[in-house]
N, C-alpha and C positions, 0 to 999 in steps of 0.2 A: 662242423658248421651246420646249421641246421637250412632246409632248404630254403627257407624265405632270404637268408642271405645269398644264397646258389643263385636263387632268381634276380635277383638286385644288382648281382654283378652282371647277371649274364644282358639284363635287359642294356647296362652300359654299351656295349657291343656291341646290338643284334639291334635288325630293322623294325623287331614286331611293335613296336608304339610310337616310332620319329626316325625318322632319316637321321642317316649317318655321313658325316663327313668321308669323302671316297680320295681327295686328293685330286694331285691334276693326273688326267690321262697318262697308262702308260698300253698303248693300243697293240702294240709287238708281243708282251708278255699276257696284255687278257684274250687276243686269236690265238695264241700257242694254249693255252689251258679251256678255250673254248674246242679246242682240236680235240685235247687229252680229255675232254671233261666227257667225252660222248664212247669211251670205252668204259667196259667193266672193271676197272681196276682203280686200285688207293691212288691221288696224285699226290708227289712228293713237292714240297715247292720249299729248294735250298737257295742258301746265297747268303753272304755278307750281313751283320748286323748292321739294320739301318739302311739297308737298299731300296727298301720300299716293300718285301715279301706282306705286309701285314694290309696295307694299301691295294694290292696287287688282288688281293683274296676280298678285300671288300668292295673292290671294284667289280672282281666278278660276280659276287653277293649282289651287287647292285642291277648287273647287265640281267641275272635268270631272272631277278625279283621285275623289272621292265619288261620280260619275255612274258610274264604269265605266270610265274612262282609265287607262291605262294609264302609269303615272307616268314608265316611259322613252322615251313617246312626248313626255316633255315636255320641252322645253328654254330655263331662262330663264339669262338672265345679263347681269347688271349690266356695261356696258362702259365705267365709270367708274371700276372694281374698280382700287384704283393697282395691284397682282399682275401687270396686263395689262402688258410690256414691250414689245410690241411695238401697230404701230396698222397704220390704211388697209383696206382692202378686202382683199386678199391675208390678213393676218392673219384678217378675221372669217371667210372660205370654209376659214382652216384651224382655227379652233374650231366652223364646222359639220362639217367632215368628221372630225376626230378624235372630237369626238360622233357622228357615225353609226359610225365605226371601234368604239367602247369600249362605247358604250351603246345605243345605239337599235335598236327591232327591226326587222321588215318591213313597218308599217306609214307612212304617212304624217306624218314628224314635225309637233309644232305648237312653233313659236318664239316666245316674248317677250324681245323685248331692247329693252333699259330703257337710254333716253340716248342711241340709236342716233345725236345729231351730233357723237358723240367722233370716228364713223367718216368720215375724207374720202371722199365718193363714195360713201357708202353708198346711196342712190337707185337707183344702176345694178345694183347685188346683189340688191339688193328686188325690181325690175321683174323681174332673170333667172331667180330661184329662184319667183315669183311666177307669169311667164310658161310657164316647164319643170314646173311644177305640184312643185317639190322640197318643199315645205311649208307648211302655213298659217303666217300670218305677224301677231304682234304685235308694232308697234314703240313706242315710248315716247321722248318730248324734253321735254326745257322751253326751247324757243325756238318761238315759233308762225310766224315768218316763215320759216325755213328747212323746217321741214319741209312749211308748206302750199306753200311755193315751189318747193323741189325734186322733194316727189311732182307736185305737181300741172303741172310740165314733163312728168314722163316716166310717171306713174303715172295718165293722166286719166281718170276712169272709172273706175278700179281700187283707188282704196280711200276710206274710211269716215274721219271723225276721230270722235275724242269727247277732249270737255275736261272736266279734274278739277280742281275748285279745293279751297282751304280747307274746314272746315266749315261747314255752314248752320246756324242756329242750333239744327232741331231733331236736327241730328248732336252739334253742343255738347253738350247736356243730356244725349244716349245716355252721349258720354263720357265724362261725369259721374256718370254711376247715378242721373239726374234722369229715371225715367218716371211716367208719368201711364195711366190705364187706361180714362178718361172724363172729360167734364165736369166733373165734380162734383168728381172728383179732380184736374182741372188746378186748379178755382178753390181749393180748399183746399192748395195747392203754390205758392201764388201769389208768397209773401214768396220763396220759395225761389227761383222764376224769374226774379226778379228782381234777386235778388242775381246770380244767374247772367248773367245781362243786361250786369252792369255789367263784371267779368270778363272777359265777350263783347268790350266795347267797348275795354277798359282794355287788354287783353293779346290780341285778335284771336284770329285760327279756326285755326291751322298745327295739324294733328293734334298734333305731338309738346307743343306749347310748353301746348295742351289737359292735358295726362297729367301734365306733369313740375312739378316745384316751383320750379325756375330757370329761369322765365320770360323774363326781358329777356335773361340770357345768352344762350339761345337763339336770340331774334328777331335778337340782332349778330351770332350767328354764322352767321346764316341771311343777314341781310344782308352778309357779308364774303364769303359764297361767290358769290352773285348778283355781285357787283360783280368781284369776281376770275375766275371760272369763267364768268358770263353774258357777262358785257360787257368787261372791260380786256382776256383773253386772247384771247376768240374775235374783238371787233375789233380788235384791235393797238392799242387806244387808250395813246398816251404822257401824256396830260396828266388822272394819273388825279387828281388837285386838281380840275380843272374836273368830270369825272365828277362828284365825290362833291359839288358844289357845287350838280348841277344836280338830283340824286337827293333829295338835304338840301331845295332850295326845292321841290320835287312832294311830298314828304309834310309838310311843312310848312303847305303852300298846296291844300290835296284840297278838294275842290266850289268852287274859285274859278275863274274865268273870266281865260285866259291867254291872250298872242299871244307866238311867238316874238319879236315887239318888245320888248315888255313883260319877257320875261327875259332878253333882249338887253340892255339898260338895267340890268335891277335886277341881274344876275351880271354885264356888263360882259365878258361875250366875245361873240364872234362869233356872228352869224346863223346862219353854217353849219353853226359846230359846235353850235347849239340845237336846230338842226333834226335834226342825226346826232343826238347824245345823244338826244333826246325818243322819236326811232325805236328805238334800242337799248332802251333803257326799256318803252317798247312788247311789245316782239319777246320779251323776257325774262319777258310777265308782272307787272312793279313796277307797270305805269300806265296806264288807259284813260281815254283823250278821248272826251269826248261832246259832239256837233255841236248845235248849235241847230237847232229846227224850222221850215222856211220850206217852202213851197210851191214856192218857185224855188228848184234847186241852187243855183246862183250862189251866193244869198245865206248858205245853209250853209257854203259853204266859204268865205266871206270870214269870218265870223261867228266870236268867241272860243273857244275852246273850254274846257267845262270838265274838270278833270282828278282823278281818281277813282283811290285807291288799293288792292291786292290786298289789304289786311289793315292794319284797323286796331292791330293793336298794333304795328305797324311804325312808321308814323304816330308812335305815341309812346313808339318805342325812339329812333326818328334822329332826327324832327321838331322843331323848336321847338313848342313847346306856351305854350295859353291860353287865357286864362278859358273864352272862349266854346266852345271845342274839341269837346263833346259835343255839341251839334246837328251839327258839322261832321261829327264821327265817324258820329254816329245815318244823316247824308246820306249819307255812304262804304258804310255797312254798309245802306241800300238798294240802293242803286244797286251790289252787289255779289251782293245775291239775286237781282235784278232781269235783270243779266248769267248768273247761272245757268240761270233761264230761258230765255234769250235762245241761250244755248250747242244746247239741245236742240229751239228750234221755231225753225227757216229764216227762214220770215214773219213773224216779232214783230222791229221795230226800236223801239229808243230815242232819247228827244231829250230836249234840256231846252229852254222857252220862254220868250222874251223880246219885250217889243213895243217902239215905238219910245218909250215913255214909261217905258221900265225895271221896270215889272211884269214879275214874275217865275215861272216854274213849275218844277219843280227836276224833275219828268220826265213825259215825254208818252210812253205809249205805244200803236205802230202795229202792227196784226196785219192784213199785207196791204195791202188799202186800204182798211181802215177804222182811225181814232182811236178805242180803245176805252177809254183810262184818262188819267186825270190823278191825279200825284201828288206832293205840296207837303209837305215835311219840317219840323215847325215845333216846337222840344225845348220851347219851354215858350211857353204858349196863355194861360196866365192873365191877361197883359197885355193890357187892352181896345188899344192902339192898335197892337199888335203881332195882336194878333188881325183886327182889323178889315184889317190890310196884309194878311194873309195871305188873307183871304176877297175880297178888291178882285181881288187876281192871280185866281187860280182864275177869278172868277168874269168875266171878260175872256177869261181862255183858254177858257172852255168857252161861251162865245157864240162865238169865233171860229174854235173848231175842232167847234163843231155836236157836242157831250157835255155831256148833263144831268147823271152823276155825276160828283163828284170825293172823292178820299180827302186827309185830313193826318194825317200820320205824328205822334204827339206822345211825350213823356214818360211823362202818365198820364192827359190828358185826353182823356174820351171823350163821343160822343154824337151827333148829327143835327141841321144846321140847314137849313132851305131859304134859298134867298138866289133873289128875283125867281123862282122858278121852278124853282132849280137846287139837286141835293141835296148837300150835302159833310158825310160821314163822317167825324169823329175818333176816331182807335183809338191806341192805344200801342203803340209798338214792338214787346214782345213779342208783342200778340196777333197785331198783322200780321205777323211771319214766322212764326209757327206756324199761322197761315191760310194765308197766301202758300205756303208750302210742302208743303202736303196739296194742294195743286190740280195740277192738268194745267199744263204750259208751254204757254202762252199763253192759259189764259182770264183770268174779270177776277176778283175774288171775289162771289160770292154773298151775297146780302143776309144769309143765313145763317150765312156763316161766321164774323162777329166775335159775334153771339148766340148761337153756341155755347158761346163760348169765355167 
């Protein structure tokens, strides 16, 4: 490519001659990378294709260039751009250097490059221009095993991640022109939230699929790129039927408890390749395991695991769907806030608990070495003996993991029971993420926060 085209592409992307569309606000992810952005080190910014990482880097391109930056100290560029005809390492050192030739002044450039594992061996460019002090450096992926893999060989010490997912639900509502100014005004907005709730679950968080009126089309062509661009290209996978076989029974099957035997048998191929695929899935973002809590490793790692999707409207773009599907969703879209959390505070891990008697807890959460929550997803409580199951669990795990509170996530049931001693809160879904996500990562909530609301 000769560089007049380098620049033609690059000016599509960059502020130096017109403003760029930045998207709506996502204010949680540009203070976290305003945090990260004032050390010396590379920032890593993973997450989901399609979450917003690209929006997220132009937004904060936006906030330095509003500070006082100097907009041709800025250099972002999409290296997924198809325009790009050439690749590898060699090519990216010649669209920095044509940018410092055409545009950049005397100052210290700053780079965002978005998708940086189009580049083979982009790791050893990072470390060089990082180590020679050539520029501060923003990079952006959506594969999490490659890029904590290959920084963290040659990068150690030397840079920062931060992960961007979906929407939370109280990003949902922004996107929607659903605010609220107080109390008073969240409870009289209430029918509306709810409806919005349903939405939330029905058609999931992906910014764009939030905006746009062709909803499903979106999530398949959100899933045709994951599956073509994540997974069949970058692993050379030939048997893309099994792929999409194994991908089809994990959103189909999200909060159930799997062993690679178990989808051994039921998809009837191979071990190995359940174990490959499961990891690729992984890697790309579509799927998190979550280990059972035991006090002895061991027994975690023998122990099922269950399996947790990035986005329920995914779930029921690809999924077989059923009746029961909406508590299973309501459990996905915990245990997906839950992981946001978990992204920002080191010390907070999650589990789900089981005892030998099949009692159940759908998540235990550990900040450090303390158990400080229990929390049981249960969509509809009106059933006394469905109720009564659900207060049995809890109330086993929290003698045995030494926690007097526990929370159950419901529909619409709300209220306070003691059981022998022990308190279990019922809130509904909405109130608990719009609680859950005004707090700090990692505390628990405040007796306050659901009587506020």
């Amino acid at each position: 490519m000769t560089k007049n085209e380098i620049i033609q592409i690059l000016e599509d992307w960059n502020f130096w001659n017109r403003d760029q569309k930045t998207g709506l606000s996502r204010p949680i992810y540009i203070s976290r990378l305003t945090e990260l952005f004032s050390s010396n080190q590379v920032i890593t910014i993973t997450g989901p294709r399609r979450a917003g990482k690209s929006f997220v880097m132009r937004q904060m391109i936006k906030q330095l260039i509003n500070n006082g930056q100097n907009p041709k100290d800025i250099m972002h560029v999409n290296l997924e751009d198809p325009r790009f005809t050439e690749s590898g390492v060699l090519f990216l050192e010649k669209i920095f250097q044509t940018y410092r030739e055409y545009i950049s002044g005397q100052n210290t450039p700053i780079l965002f490059l978005d998708e940086i594992q189009e580049i083979e061996g982009f790791e050893k460019w990072i470390r060089m221009m990082h180590e020679l002090s050539k520029a501060k450096i923003i990079i952006s992926g959506s594969n999490a095993s490659l890029l904590s893999r290959e920084l963290g060989t040659l990068l150690t010490g030397r840079h920062i991640d931060m992960e961007v997912f979906p929407l939370s639900f109280s990003e949902f509502l922004s996107f929607n022109n659903i605010a609220f100014a107080n109390t008073l005004d969240l409870i009289g907005r209430e029918s509306e939230i709810k409806s919005a709730l349903r939405k939330y679950i029905e058609y999931g968080s992906f910014p764009e699929v939030a905006l746009e009126e062709q909803k499903k089309e979106i999530l398949l062509s959100y899933f045709e790129d994951v599956i073509t661009k994540d997974l069949l290209r970058r692993y050379k996978i030939k048997k893309a039927q099994d792929l999409r076989s194994i991908v089809k029974y994990y959103l189909s099957n999200v909060t159930t408890l799997s062993t690679f035997k178990s989808i051994e048998r039921s998809l009837g191929m191979s071990i190995t390749s359940v174990k490959n695929y499961t990891g690729y899935l992984e890697q790309a973002y579509l799927i998190f395991p979550l280990q059972r809590f035991s006090f002895k490793v061991r027994e975690q790692e023998k122990s099922p695991r269950k399996i947790y999707a990035i986005d329920t409207g995914l779930c029921n773009a690809v999924g077989f769907r059923f009746s029961e599907n909406y508590g299973r969703l309501a459990e996905n879209i915990v245990f997906v806030s839950l992981k946001r959390k978990l992204s920002l505070n080191p010390n907070m891990e999650l589990f789900y608990w089981k005892d030998i008697h099949h009692s159940e807890v759908d998540f235990v959460i550990k900040d450090g070495l303390k158990i400080n929550r229990l929390i049981q997803v249960c969509w509809n409580m009106e059933d006394e003996k469905t109720k009564n199951r659900e207060f049995r669990s809890l109330q086993k795990a929290m003698k045995e993991l030494n926690v007097s509170k526990a929370t159950i996530i419901t529909e619409s049931t709300e209220g306070e029971e003691k059981l022998n001693g022990y308190m279990v809160k019922m809130v509904p879904l909405w109130k608990w993420l719009l609680a859950e996500e005004s707090l700090p990562a990692g505390e628990g909530q405040a007796p306050s926060a659901h009587k506020g609301l």
